[in-house]
C-alpha positions in Angstrom: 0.0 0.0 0.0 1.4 3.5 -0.9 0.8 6.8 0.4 0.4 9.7 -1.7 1.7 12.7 0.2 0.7 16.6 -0.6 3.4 18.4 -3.1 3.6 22.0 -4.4 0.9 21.0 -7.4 -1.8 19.2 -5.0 -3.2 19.5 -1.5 -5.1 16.1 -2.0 -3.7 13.2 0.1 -4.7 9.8 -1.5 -3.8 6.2 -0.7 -3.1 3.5 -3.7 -4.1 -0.2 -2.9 -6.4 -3.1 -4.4 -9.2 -2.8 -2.0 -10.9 0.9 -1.0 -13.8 1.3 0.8 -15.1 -2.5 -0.4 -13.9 -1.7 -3.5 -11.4 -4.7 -4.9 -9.2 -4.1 -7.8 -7.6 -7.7 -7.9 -7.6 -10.2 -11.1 -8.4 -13.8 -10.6 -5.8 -16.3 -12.0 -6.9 -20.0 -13.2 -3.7 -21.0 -12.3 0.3 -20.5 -12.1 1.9 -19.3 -15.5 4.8 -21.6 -16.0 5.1 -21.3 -20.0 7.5 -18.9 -21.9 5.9 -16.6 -24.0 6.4 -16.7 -27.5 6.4 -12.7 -28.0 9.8 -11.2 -28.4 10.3 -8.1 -25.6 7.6 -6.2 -26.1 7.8 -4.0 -22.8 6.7 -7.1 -20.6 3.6 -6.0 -18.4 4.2 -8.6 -15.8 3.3 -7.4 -12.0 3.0 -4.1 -12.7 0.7 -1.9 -11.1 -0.7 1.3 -12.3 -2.1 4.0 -9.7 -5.2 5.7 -11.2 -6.9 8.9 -9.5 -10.6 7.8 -9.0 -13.0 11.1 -8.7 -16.7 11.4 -8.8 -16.5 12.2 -12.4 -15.5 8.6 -13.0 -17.6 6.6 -9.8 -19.3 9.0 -7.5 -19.0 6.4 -5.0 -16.6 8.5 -3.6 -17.2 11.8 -2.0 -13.2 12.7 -2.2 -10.4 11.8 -5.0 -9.3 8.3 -4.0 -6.1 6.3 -5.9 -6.6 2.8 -6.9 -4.0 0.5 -7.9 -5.0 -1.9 -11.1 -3.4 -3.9 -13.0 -1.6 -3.0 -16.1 -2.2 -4.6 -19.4 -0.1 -6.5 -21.4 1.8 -9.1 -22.1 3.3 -11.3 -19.7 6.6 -13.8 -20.0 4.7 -16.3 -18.6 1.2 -18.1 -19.8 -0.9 -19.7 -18.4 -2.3 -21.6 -21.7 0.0 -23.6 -24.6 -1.3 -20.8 -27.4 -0.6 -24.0 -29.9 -3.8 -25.8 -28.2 -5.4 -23.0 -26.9 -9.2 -22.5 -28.2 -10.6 -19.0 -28.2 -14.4 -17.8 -28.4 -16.2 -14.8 -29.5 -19.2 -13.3 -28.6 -21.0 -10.1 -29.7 -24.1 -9.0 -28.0 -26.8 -6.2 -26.8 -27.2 -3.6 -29.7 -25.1 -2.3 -32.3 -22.3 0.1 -31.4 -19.6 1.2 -33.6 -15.9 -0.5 -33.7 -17.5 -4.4 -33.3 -15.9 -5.5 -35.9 -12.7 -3.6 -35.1 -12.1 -5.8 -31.8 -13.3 -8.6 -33.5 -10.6 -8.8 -36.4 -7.7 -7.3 -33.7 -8.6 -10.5 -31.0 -8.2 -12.8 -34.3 -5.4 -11.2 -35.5 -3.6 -10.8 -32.4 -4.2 -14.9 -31.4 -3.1 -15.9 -35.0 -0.1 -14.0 -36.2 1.2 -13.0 -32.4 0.4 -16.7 -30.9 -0.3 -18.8 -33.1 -3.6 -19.9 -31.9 -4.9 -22.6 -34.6 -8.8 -21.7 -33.3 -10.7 -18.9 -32.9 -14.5 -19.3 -33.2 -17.5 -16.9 -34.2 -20.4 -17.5 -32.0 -23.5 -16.1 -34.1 -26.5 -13.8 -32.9 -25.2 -13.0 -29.4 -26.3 -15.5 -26.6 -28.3 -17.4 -28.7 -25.5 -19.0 -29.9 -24.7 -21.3 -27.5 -27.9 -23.2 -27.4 -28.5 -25.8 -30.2 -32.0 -25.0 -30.3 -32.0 -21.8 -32.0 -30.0 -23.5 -34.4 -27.2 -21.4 -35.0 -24.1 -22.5 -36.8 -20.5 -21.4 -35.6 -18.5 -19.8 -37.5 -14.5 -20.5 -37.6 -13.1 -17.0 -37.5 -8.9 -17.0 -38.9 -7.1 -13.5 -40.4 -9.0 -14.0 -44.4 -12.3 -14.1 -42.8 -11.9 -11.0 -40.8 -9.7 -9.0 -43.0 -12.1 -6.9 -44.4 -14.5 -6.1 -41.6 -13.4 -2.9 -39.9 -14.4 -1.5 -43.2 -18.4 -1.9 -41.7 -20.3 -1.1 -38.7 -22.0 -3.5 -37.2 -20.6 -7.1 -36.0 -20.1 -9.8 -38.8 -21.1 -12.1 -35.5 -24.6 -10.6 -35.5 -26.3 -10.5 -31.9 -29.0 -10.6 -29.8 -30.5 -9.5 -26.8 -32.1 -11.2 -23.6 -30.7 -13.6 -21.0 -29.4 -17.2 -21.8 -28.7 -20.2 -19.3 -25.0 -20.1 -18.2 -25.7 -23.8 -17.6 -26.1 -24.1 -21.3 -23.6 -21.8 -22.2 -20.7 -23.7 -20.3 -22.2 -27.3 -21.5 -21.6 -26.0 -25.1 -17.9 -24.8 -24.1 -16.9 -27.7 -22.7 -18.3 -29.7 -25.6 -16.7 -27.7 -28.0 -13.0 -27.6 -25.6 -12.9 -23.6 -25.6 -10.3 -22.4 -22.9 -11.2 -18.8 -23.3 -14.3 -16.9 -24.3 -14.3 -13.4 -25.2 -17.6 -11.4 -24.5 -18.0 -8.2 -26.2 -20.9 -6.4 -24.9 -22.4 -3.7 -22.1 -23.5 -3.6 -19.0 -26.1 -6.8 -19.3 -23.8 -8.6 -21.2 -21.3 -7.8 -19.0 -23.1 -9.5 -16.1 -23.8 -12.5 -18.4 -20.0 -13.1 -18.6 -19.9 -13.1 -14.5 -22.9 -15.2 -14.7 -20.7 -17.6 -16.9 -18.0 -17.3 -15.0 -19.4 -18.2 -11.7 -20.2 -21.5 -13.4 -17.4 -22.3 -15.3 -15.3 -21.8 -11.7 -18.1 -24.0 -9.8 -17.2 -26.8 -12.3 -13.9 -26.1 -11.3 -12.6 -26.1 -15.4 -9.7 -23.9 -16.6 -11.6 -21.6 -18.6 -10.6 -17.8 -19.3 -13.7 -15.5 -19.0 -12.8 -12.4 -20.4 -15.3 -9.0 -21.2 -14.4 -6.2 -23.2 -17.1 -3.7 -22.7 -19.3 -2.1 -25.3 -22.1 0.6 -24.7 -22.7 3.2 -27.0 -24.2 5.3 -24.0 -20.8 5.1 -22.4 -22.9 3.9 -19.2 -20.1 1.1 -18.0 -19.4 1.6 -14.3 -15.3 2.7 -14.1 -15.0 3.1 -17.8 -14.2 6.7 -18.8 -15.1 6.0 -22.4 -16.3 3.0 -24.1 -14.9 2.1 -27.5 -17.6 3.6 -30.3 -18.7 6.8 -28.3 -16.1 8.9 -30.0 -17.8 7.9 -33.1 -21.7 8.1 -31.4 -20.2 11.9 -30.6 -19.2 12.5 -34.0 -22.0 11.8 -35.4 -24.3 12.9 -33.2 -22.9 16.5 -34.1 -23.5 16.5 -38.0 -27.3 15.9 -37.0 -27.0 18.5 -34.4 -25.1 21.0 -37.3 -28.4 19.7 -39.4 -31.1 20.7 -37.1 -29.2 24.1 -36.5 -29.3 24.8 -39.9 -33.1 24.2 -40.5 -33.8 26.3 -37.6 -32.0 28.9 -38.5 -33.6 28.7 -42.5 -37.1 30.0 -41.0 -38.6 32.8 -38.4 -38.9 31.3 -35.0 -37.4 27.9 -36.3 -36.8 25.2 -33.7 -34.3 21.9 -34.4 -35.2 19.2 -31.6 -32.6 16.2 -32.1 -33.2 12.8 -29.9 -29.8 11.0 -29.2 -29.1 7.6 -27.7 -28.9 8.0 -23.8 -30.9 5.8 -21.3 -29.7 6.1 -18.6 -26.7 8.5 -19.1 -26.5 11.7 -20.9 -23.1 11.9 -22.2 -23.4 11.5 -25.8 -25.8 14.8 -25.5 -23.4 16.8 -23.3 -20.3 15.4 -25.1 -22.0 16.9 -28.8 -23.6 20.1 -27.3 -20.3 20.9 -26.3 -18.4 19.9 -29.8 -20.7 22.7 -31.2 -21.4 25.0 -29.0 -25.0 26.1 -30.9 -27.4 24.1 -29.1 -29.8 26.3 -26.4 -31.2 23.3 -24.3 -29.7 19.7 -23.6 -32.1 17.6 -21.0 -30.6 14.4 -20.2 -31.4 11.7 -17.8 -28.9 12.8 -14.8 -31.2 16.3 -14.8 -34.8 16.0 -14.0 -36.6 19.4 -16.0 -40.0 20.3 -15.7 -41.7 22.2 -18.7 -43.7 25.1 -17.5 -43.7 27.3 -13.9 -40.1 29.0 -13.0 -37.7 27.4 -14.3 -39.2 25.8 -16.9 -38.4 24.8 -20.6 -41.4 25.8 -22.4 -41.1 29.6 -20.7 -37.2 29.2 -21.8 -38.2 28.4 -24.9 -40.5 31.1 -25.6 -37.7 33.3 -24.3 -35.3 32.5 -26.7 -37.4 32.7 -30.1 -38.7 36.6 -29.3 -34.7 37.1 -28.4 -33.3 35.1 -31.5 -36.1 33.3 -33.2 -34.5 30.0 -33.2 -33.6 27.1 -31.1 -31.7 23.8 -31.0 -33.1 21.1 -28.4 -30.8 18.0 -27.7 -32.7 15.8 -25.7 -31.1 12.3 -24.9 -33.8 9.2 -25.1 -34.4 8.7 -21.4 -34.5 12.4 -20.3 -37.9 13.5 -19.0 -39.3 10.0 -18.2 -41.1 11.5 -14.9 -43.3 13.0 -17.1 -44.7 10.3 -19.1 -46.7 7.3 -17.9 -44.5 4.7 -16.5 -45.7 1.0 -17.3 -43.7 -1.1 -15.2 -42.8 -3.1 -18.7 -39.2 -4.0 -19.9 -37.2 -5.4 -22.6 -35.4 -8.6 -24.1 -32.6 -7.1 -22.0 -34.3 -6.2 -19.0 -34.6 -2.6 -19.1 -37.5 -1.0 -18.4 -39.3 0.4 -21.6 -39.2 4.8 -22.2 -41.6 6.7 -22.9 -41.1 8.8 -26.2 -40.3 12.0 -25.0 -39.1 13.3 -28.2 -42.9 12.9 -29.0 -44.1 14.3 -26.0 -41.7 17.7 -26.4 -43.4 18.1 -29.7 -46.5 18.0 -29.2 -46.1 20.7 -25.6 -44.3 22.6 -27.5 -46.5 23.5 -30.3 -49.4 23.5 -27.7 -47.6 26.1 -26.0 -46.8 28.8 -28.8 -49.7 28.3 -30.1 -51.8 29.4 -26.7 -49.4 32.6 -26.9 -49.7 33.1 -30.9 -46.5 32.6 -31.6 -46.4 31.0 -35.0 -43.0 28.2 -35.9 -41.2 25.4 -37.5 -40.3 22.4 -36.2 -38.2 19.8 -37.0 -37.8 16.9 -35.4 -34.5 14.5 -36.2 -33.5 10.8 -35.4 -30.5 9.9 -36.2 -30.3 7.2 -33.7 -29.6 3.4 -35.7 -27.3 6.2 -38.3 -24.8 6.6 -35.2 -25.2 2.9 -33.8 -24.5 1.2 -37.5 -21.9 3.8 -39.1 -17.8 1.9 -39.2 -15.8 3.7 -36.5 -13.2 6.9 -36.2 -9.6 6.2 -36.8 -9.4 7.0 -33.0 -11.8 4.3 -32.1 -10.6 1.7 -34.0 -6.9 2.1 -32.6 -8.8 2.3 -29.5 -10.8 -1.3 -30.2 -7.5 -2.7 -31.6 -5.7 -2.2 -28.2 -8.5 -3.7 -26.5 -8.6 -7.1 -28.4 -4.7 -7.5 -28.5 -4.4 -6.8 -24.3 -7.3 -8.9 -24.2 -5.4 -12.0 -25.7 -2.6 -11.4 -23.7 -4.6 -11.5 -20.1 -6.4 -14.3 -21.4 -3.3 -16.4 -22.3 -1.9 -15.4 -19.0 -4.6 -16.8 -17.1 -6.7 -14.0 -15.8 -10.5 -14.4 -15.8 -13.2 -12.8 -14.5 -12.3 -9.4 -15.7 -12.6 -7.1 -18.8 -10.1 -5.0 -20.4 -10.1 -1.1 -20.0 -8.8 2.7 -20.3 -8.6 4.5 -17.3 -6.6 8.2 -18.0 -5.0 6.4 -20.9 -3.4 3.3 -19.7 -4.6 0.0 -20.1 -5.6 -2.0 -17.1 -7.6 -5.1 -15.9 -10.8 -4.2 -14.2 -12.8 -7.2 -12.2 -16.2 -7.5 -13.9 -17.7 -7.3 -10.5 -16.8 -3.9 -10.5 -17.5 -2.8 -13.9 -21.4 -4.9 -13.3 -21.8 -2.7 -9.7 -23.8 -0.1 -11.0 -23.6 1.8 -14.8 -22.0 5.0 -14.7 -24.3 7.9 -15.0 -23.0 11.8 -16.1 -22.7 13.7 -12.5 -24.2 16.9 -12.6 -21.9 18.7 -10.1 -19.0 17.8 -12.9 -16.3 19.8 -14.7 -18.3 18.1 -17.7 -21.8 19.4 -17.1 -20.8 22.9 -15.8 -19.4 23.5 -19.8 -22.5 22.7 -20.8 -24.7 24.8 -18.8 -22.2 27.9 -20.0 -22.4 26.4 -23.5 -26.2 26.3 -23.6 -27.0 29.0 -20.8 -29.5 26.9 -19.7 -28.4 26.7 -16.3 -31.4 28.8 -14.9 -33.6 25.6 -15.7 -34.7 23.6 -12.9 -33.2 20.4 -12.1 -29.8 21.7 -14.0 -28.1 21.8 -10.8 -26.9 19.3 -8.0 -29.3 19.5 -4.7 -28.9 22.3 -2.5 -26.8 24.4 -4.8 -28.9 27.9 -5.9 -28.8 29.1 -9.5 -27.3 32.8 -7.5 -24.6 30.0 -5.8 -23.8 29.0 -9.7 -23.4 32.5 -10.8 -21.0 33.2 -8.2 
């Protein structure tokens, strides 16, 4: 355990270990390593730790910065599995996000050319591919049949949503004498693999469980950014620049743009702020109300007599307090939203029209656009590191644990942490404030954190 003492550039005193506040950093091994690596030196990872700065804009488990210790990623001189005899897995599930194809091709790749793996299979449509019944066949995945595919979104694996039976999963891995299974997916799928994992270990077999999360909402609990958002974000933009410029092509013209967001606003706040000309953002995290003080529809009218026009961003799951709530959910488990892009529509032109203010608007989608499109060159170097440190932990013997980016290393992260909660955007963040001085929106209600006044912000 190390002690991080105060210096001339911080007055923050944080300790580094593996377990904080119930929080454990460490990797499960399947066994002693005792086999030379193949690799030629290539900056061996080994033991080596790497202390991270944990704040509420990353967990907001924690009231004050904290420093956790994780593992680095890489490879190791020692492995755990004979790479000559090893048997690989891949699975794809949840929805469609960007760069899927990208850490497909760089896991086969990397087990091919680097280890010389002689199989790495393709399990089809998600979950569902491990049980016979839905009769789907496997596909034998090897550097021809992947060579073209970062060229497309999507996942050459297709996938599927909705829970399967470990049981079933681990009878069809044993069967088919996998040692490691790769499971590329978000926060459900995510808890599938620890699902799958908690089997495999109570059938005591030697079977790597590794997850290298996926969620286009960036909502994974300890991951800063999931691979694909960079993408989401720069897409999301050219519809945003779209509805800008139809708002501003008529008199008291107003763009309202829906992005992904369920739970977690930060493809809204991350493209407000790469534009800088949308008025109003409402996302999940911030709970609006639409007339009375501090409301959007008065806001609203506000703005079109100033400037007559107006850009919305709302992200799906914002302003579900205000729609009938159902109790129903879906394949995956979560509960079902209410169209709010619908509902803002339809107040809004109620409201202008009850004060005779005549306008446009236009209403854009672009939702399955950003979820399907190939990814950025940034993202796909990004979902290339993640498949080839994923191969090496898995060939070293760690399960139980996904890959990750935490302030730009690499490190192992235990899937229990990562499947403790998903990761929301915290409105008393660096990240929000820029967005309330982007829009100016921060005399709303529900912008702020609890207990802090709009005269407190303006201070």
């Amino acid at each position: 355990m190390t002690r991080h003492t105060k210096d001339s550039a911080h007055t923050m005193t944080s300790i580094c270990h593996e377990e904080y506040n119930g929080i454990d950093t460490g990797i499960r091994l399947l066994g002693p390593a005792k086999l030379d690596s193949p690799l030629p030196f290539r900056a061996w990872a080994d033991e080596r730790r790497v202390p991270i700065h944990v704040d509420r804009e990353l967990c907001d488990d924690f009231d004050e910065p904290v420093c956790l210790c994780f593992e680095a990623a890489g490879p190791r001189r020692k492995l755990y599995f004979d790479p000559r005899r090893a048997k690989c897995a891949i699975v794809t599930c949840g929805g469609l996000c960007p760069g899927l194809n990208d850490v497909i091709r760089s896991i086969v790749l990397e087990a091919h050319h680097a280890y010389d793996v002689p199989s790495v299979l393709g399990i089809r449509y998600g979950l569902e591919g491990f049980i016979a019944r839905y009769g789907h066949e496997v596909m034998e995945l090897t550097p021809r049949s992947v060579g073209d595919i970062h060229r497309f979104g999507g996942t050459m694996l297709g996938t599927s949503r909705g829970p399967q039976s470990p049981e079933e999963i681990v009878d069809m891995l044993e069967r088919s004498n996998v040692n490691i299974l790769f499971v590329i997916g978000g926060d459900g799928s995510m808890k599938a693999a620890q699902a799958i994992a908690d089997e495999v270990a109570g059938r005591n077999l030697k079977l790597s469980v590794i997850g290298i999360p996926k969620t286009i909402d960036n909502d994974i609990n300890f991951i800063a950014q999931s691979f694909g958002f960079e993408t989401a974000v720069a897409k999301a933009t050219e519809a945003i620049q779209c509805a800008h410029t139809e708002a501003c092509g008529v008199h008291n013209g107003i763009g309202l743009v829906k992005l992904m967001g369920r739970e977690s606003g930060f493809i809204a706040a991350r493209a407000v702020l790469a534009l800088k000309e949308v008025n109003f953002v409402l996302v999940p995290e911030a709970v609006f109300r639409l007339e009375g003080e501090g409301g959007l529809l008065p806001a609203l009218e506000q703005r079109l007599a100033a400037r007559h026009h107006a850009v919305i961003v709302v992200a799906e799951g914002a302003g579900q307090h205000l729609l009938d709530q159902r109790g129903e959910t879906d394949a995956s488990g979560n509960p079902v939203l209410g169209d709010i892009a619908s509902l803002l529509q339809k107040e809004i032109k109620r409201y202008l029209k009850e004060r005779g203010m005549p306008h446009t608007l236009k209403f854009i989608d672009p939702s399955y656009i950003i979820r399907s499109v190939p990814a950025t060159p940034n993202d796909k170097v990004y979902c290339g590191f993640l498949g080839q440190y994923a191969v090496h932990a898995a060939l070293a013997g760690r399960t139980e644990m996904v890959v990750g980016r935490l302030q730009d290393k690499f490190v192992h992260l235990p899937l229990a942490l990562v499947t403790a909660k998903r990761r929301k955007l915290n409105i008393a963040s660096d990240l929000w404030r820029a967005v309330l001085e982007s829009t100016g929106q921060g005399t709303l209600a529900g912008m702020l954190p609890p207990g802090v006044a709009h005269a407190d912000a303006q201070r």
